[in-house]
N, C-alpha and C positions, 0 to 999 in steps of 0.2 A: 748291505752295510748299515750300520743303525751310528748315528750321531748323536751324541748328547749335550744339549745345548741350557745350560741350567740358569737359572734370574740370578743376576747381576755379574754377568759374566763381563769380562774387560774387552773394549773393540779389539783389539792384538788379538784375543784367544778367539772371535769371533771371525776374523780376517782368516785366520791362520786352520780354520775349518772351511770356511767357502773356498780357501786356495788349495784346498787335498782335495774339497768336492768333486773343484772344476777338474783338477788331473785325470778324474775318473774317467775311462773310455766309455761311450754308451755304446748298447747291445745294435749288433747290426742287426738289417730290418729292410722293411722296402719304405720308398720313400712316398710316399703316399700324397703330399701334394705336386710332384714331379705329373700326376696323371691327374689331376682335378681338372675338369673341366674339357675333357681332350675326348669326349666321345661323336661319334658321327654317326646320324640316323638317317636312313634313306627313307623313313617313314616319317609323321607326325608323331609326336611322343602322345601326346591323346590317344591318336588312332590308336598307337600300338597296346597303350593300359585298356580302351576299350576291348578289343581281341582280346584280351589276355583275362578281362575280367569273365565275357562273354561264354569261354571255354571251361569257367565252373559251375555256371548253371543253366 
């Protein structure tokens, strides 16, 4: 959806575009900070980028 928002436009007509924005439903999705910071390594993370680097040359 394209809004257009033109210079010297009256707060009312401004309002009355942010209030149709917000109704907009946004596209579902995964929620990607629900998982930040939730991983668990039974290794050093060093150790593990060394291995990892180790196995290309």
């Amino acid at each position: 959806m394209v809004t257009i928002l033109k210079k010297g436009a009256t707060k009312e007509h401004i309002r009355r575009i942010r209030a149709r924005l917000s109704k907009k439903s946004k596209a579902p999705g995964v929620k990607a900070y629900k998982y930040a910071g939730k991983i668990s390594l039974k290794e050093d993370a060093l150790d593990i980028q060394k291995k990892l680097r180790n196995e290309w040359g």
